[in-house]
N, C-alpha and C positions, 0 to 999 in steps of 0.2 A: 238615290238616297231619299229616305223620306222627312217631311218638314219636323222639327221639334214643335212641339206643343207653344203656345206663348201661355205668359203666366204676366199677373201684378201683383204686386206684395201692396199689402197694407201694414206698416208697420216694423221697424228696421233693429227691433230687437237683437237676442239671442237666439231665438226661433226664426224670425222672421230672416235675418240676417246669414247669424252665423249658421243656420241648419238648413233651412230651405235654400237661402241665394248661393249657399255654399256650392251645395248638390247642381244646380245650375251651371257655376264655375265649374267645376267638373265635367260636367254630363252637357256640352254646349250644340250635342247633337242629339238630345232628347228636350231639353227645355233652353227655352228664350226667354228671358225677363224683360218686358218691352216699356212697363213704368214702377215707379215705385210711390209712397206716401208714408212722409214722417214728419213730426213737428222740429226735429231736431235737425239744424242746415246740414252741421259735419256728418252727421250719417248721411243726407241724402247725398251732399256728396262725395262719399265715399264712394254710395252703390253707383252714380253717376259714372266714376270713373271705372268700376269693375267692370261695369254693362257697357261702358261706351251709349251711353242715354243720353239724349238732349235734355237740356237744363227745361224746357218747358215740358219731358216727362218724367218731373222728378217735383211732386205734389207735397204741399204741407200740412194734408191732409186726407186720410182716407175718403172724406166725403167731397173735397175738389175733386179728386180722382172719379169718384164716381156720376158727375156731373158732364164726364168725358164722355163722349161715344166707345163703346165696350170697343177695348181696344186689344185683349186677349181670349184665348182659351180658358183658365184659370184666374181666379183670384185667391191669393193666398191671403186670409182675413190671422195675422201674426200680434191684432194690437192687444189693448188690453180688455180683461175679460169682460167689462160692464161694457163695452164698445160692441161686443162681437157679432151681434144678432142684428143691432142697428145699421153696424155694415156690410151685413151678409145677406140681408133681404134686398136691399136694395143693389147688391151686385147680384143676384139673382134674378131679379127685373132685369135687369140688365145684358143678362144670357150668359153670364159668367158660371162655369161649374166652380166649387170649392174645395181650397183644404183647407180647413177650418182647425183652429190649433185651441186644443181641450184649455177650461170648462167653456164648454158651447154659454153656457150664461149661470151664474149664480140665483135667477130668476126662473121657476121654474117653466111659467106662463110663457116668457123668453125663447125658451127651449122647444115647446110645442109651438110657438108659433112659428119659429124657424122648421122645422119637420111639416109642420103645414105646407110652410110656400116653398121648397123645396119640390113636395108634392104637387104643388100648384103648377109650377113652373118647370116641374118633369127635369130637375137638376141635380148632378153629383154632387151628394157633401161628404167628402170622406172629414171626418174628426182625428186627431189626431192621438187616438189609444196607441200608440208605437208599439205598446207591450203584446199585441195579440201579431205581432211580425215576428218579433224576435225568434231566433232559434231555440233558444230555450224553452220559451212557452209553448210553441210550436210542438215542438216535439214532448212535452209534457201531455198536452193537449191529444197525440196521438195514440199516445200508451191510456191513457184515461181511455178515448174510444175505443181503443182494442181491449179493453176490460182488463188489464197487465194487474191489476189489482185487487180483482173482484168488482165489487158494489162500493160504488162511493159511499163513505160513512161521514168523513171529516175531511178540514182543509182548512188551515191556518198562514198564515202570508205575514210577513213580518218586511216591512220598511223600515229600513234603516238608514236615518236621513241624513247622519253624519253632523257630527258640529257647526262646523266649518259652511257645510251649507244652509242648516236653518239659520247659523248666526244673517249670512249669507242672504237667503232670498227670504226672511220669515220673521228674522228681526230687523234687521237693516234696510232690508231689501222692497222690491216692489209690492209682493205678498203679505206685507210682515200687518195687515190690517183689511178685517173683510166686513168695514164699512165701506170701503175707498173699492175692493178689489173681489174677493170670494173667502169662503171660509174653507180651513184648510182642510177636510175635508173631500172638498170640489178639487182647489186651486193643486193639491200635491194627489192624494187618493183615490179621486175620480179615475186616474189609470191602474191601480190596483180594487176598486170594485169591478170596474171592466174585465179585469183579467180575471176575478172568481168569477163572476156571472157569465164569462166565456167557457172556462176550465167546467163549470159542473152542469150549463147546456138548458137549464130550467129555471124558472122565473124564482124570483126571490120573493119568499110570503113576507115576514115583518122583518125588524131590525130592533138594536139596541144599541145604545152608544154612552160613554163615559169618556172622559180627556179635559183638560184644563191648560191654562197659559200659569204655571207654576214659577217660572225660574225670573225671568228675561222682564224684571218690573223695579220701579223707582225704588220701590220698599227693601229691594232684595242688595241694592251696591254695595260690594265690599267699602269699607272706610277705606279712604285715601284715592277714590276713580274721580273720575272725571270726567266732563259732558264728550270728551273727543280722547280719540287714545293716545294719539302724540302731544298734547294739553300738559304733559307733567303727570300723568298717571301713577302714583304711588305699586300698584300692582301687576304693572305692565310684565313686567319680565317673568309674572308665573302664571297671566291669565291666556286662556286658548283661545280665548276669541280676541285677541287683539288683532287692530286691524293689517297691524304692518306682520303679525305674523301670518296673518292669512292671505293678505292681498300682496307680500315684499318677497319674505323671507322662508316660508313655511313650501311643505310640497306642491299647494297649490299654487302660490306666488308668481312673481315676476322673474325672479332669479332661480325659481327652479324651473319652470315651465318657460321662461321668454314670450310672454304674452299667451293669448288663448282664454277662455273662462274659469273663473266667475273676473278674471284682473279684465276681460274687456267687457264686463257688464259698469266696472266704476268708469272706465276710460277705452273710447277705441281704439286707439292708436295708442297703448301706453309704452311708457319708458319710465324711468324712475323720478326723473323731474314733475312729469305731469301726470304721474300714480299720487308722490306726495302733496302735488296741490290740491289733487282730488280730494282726498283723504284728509284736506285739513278744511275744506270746503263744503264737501260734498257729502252724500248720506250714510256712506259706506265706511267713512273714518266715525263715526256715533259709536260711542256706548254704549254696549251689546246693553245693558241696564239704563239706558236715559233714550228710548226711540218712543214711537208713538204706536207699536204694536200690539193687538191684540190677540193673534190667532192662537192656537193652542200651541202647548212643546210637545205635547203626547195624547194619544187618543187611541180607544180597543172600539172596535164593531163589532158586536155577535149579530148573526144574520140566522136565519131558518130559511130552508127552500121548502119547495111544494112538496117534495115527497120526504121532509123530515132530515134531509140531509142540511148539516151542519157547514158554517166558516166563520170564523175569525182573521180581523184584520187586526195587526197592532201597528202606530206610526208612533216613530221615537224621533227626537231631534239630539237625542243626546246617547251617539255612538259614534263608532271611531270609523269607520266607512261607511260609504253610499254603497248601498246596495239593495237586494230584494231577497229574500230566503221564502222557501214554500215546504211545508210538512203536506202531504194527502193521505190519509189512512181509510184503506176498504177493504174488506171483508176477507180475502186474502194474501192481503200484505198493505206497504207504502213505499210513497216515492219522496226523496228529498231531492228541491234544488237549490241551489248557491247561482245567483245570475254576477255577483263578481267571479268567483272560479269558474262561470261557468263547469257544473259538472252535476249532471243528475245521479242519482242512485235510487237503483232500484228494489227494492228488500222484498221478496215472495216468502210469505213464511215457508220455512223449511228448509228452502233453499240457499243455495249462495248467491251474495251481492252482486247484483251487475251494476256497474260502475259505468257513465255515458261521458264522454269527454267531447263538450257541444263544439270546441275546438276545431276536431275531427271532422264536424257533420259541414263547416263554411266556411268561406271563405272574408265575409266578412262580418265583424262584429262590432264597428264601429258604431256611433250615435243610438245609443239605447238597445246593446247587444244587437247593432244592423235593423233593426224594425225601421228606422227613420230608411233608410237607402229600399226596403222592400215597402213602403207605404206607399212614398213616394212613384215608385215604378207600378204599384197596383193602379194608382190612381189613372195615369197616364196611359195605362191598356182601355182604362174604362175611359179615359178621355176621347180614346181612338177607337173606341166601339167592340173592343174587347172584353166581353163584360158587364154587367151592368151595376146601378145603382145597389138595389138588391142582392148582387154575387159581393159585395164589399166586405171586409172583413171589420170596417170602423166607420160603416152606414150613421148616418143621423136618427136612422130607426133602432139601428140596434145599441146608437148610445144615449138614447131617452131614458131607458128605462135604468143604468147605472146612475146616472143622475138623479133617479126619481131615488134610488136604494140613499143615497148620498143626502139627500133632502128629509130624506126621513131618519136616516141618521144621527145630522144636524138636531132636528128636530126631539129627537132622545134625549143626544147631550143635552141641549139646554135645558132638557123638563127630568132633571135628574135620574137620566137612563130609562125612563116610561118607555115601554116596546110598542112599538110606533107598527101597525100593519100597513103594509104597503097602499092597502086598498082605500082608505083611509087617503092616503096622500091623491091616489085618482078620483076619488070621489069627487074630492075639491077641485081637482080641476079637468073632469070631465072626461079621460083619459080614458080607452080600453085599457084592462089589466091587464092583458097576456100583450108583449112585444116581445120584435124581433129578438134572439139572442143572436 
């Protein structure tokens, strides 16, 4: 039987934790987790006692850990995003390959210079685009190459981020401010410019962008709220974002689900006792209207490609599921997909619908429609010399350049939707224009 891979996490998140160390637990004949690094003791140990890890490889910090003699195959860089580059260089020194969990940096200089020593250092960085695994895009992706449509003309993408979650990770939450962290944009989008700039195969010439932080501000509190939700809130019993209805009572909750996320992002180990002490302490019991949030609730990206072809992004915080929708319209018909129903449709003018039921085509579709369980296994071939840096499907080369689209997006929004050419964003920083897709 052959050895599993070893790995070290930096950073004991959601990602790093519950998605990565999870796949571990699972899969204990493909990967070993042999240390971990987090400032937080109960998480470390938690992982402690999952891995069975000695307490001296269980660091309170990514950069202790790095100070270590490379002590794996892998380093899983899971902290937070202004961290990422800082500790992915230096475990690349180190002879660590990486999975790198998206935005590689809010910094664009960041981002190139990680792709630099990367190259330096002749190292795997898989990124974490999950979306170009999943089945659905997958198989989107295949009918696009097979021309199922003609000529690409258009392509619209619509994220829908669900209430509950931007209240979630965008007001309350770690993202909910991209001085501290990335602008949302990067921090949620970056995997939906990934997936256009995958889907249409050709470099992106300029962008445009409009969006705003509308709702989720001091100005905007119903009379009668309150800086915490269980405070005596006047409005509680008709607002959506209360917190015991999202994190107690609600589908997501503790009583409906029995622990799992976003309830193990306020508390690891939760129960109702120590949900409500969270919650009357902690950041995630706040006033969807009293945090210190800045990123948008909504934002459109018009893009132009090289040869004239068209995409639109739209990201909304204010719908009633998480999901991804995709229209594509070319020159003989379009395709729509649903990645909650999973279910593509095919429309050829003239003809009848054929209906794809992604269902059908897998067997799993866990963690981001299964892309998290197939990135993971991608990486691990190219750990083991199957494959290389270059055959990746979520290369550091090929997610420079959705970052650079992302940057220059940014860059729109703020200067009241000015169409930003891409070329323009390489110029300043020295960048060849045409990259990997």
């Amino acid at each position: 039987m052959e050895q599993p891979i070893t790995a070290v996490i930096g950073g004991l998140g959601v990602r790093g934790y519950e998605v990565y160390a999870s796949y571990a637990r699972r899969n204990p004949d493909k990967i070993r987790i042999v240390a971990v690094a987090d400032p937080d003791p109960a998480k470390r140990t938690a992982a402690r006692e999952a891995f069975g890890l000695a307490e001296e490889s269980c660091y309170e910090s990514m950069e202790a850990l790095l100070e270590a003699p490379r002590l794996g195959d892998v380093a899983v860089i899971a902290t937070q995003d202004r961290q990422h580059v800082r500790h992915a260089v230096p475990a690349m020194e180190k002879g660590y390959h990486l999975l790198l969990e998206k935005p590689v940096s809010p910094d664009l200089q960041e981002c190139l210079s990680l792709r630099g020593a990367a190259h330096r250092y002749q190292r795997i960085v898989a990124v974490a685009h999950v979306l170009r695994y999943t089945q659905i895009f997958s198989t989107v992706k295949q009918l696009l190459d097979a021309n199922a449509i003609g000529r690409l003309i258009h392509m619209d993408l619509i994220e829908n981020v669900a209430y509950w979650h931007f209240a979630h990770s965008f007001v309350r939450g770690l993202w909910n401010n991209s001085d501290e962290t990335s602008p949302m944009i990067l921090a949620k989008c970056c995997h939906d410019l990934d997936i256009i700039l995958w889907l249409m195969g050709q470099d992106c010439r300029r962008v445009s962008s409009f969006g705003s932080l509308m709702t989720f501000m001091e100005q905007n509190a119903p009379e009668g709220c309150t800086g915490r939700c269980i405070d005596g809130c006047a409005i509680q019993d008709s607002c959506p974002y209360d917190a015991l209805k999202i994190y107690l009572t609600g589908k997501q909750g503790l009583e409906q689900l029995h622990g799992g996320w976003p309830v193990t992002a306020v508390v690891l180990e939760p129960d109702r006792e120590k949900l409500m002490e969270a919650l009357r302490s902690g950041p995630y019991g706040r006033c969807v209207y009293h945090c210190n949030n800045n990123v948008v609730d909504h934002q459109v990206v018009n893009m132009e490609f090289m040869d004239g072809v068209t995409a639109s992004l739209t990201m909304c915080g204010f719908t009633a599921e998480v999901t991804r929708e995709i229209k594509i319209m070319g020159t003989l018909g379009e395709i729509n997909g649903d990645m909650d129903r999973n279910v593509i449709t095919v429309k050829r003018f003239g003809e009848e619908e054929d209906v794809i039921d992604v269902t059908k085509l897998t067997t799993d579709l866990s963690g981001h429609g299964g892309g998290e369980n197939r990135l993971l296994r991608d990486l691990f071939h190219m750990v083991e010399g199957v494959g290389s840096a270059n055959t990746a499907l979520t290369s550091i080369d090929k997610s420079v350049q959705s970052h650079i689209m992302a940057f220059a997006a940014e860059r729109s929004r703020l200067e009241n939707g000015r169409p930003v050419d891409l070329d323009e964003i390489y110029r300043e920083c020295n960048a060849p224009n045409t990259l990997a897709i």
